[in-house]
C-alpha positions as CSV (number, residue, x, y, z in Angstrom):
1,X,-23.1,-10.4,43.7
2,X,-19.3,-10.4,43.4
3,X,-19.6,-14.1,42.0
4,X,-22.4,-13.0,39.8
5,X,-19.7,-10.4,38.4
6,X,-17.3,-12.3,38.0
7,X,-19.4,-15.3,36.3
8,X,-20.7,-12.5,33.6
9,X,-17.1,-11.8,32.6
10,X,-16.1,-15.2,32.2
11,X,-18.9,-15.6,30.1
12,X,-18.1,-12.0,27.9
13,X,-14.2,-13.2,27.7
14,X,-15.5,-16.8,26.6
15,X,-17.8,-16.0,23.9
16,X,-15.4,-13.4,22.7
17,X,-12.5,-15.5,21.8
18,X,-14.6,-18.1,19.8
19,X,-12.3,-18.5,16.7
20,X,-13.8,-21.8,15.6
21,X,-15.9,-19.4,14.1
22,X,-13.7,-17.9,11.5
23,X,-13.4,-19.3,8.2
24,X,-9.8,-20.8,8.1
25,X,-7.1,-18.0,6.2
26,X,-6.5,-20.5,3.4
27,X,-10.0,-20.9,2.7
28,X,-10.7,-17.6,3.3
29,X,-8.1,-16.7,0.6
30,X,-9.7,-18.8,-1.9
31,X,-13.0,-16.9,-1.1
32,X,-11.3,-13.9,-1.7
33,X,-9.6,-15.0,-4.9
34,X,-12.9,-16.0,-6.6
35,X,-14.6,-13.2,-5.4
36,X,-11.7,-10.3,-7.0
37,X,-12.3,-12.4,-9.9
38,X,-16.3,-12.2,-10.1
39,X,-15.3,-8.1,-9.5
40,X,-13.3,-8.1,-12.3
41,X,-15.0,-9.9,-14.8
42,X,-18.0,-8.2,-14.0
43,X,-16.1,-4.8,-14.4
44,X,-15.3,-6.0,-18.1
45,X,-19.1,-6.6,-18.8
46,X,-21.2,-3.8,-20.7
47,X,-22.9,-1.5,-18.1
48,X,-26.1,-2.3,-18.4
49,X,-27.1,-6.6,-19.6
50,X,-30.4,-7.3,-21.3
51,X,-31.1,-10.8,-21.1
52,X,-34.6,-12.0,-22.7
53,X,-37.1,-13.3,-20.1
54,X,-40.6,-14.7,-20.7
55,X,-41.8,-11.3,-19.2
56,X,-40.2,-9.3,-21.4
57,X,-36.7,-8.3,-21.1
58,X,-34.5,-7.9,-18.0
59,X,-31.7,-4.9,-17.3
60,X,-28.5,-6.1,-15.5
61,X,-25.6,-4.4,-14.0
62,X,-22.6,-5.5,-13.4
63,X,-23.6,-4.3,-9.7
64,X,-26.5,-7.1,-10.0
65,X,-23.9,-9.7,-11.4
66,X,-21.5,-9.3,-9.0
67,X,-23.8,-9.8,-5.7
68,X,-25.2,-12.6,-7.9
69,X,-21.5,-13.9,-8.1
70,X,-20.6,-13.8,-4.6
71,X,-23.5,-15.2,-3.3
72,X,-22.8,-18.1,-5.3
73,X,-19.6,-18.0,-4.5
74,X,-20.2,-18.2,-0.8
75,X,-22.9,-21.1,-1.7
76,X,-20.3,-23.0,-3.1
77,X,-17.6,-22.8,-0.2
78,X,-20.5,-23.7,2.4
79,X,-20.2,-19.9,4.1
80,X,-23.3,-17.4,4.7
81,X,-22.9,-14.2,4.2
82,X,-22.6,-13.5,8.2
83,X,-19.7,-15.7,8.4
84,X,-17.9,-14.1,5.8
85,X,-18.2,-10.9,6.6
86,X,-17.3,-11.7,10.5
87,X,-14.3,-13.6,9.2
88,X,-13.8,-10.5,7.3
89,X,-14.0,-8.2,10.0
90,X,-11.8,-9.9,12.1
91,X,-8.6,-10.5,9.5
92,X,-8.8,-6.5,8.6
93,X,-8.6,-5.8,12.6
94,X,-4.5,-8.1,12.3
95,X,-2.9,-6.1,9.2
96,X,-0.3,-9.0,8.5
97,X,-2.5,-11.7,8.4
98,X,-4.3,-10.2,6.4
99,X,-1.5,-9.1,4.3
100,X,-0.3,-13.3,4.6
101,X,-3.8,-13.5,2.9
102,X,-3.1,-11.7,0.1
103,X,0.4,-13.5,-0.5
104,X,-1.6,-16.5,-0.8
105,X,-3.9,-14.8,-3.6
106,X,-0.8,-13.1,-5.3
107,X,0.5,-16.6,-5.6
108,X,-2.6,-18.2,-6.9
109,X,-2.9,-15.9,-9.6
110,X,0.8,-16.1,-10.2
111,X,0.1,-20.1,-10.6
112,X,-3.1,-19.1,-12.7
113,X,-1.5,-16.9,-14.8
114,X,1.6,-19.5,-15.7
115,X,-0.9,-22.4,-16.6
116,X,-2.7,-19.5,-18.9
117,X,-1.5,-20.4,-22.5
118,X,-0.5,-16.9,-24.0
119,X,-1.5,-15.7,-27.0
């Protein structure tokens, strides 16, 4: 029994501390970078989106866009939806890495912003 116990938490503490399953912080800030950027593009985007369909016509909101947007967002870096938001889950739990993160963002759009011609 006392093996048997001891065996289970082996097991628990093992299956706990699988980080190969996070999504790597500088990917993960390029996730994040193209998904603030769906958000705000979509805020900028009238409330409601007719689009003509063979049915008839179709409402959007920038509510529909933007779940549209980061699922094909997440398509595109090869990451479900699960994975994310356990990735997710995890870098909100350590404050400066997540904060590290968001330097990495900041500095993207800095970059962005500089190759940005202005008018």
């Amino acid at each position: 029994m006392k093996q048997f116990i001891l065996s289970l938490i082996v097991i628990l503490i093992a299956a706990s501390c699988t980080k190969s399953d996070l999504i790597p912080v500088k990917k993960m800030s390029k996730i994040l970078l193209n998904m603030h950027l769906a958000e705000s593009y979509t805020k900028s985007i009238p409330r409601t989106q007719t689009i003509p369909d063979s049915t008839g016509v179709i409402l959007f909101t920038p509510e529909d866009s933007l779940l549209k947007y980061n699922a094909m967002i997440l398509k595109d870096f090869g990451i479900s939806k699960t994975e994310f938001q356990n990735s997710l889950d995890h870098y909100k739990k350590d404050p400066v890495l997540l904060d590290s993160i968001y330097q990495m963002i900041l500095s993207d759009i800095a970059i962005m912003q500089a190759k940005t011609p202005t008018k």
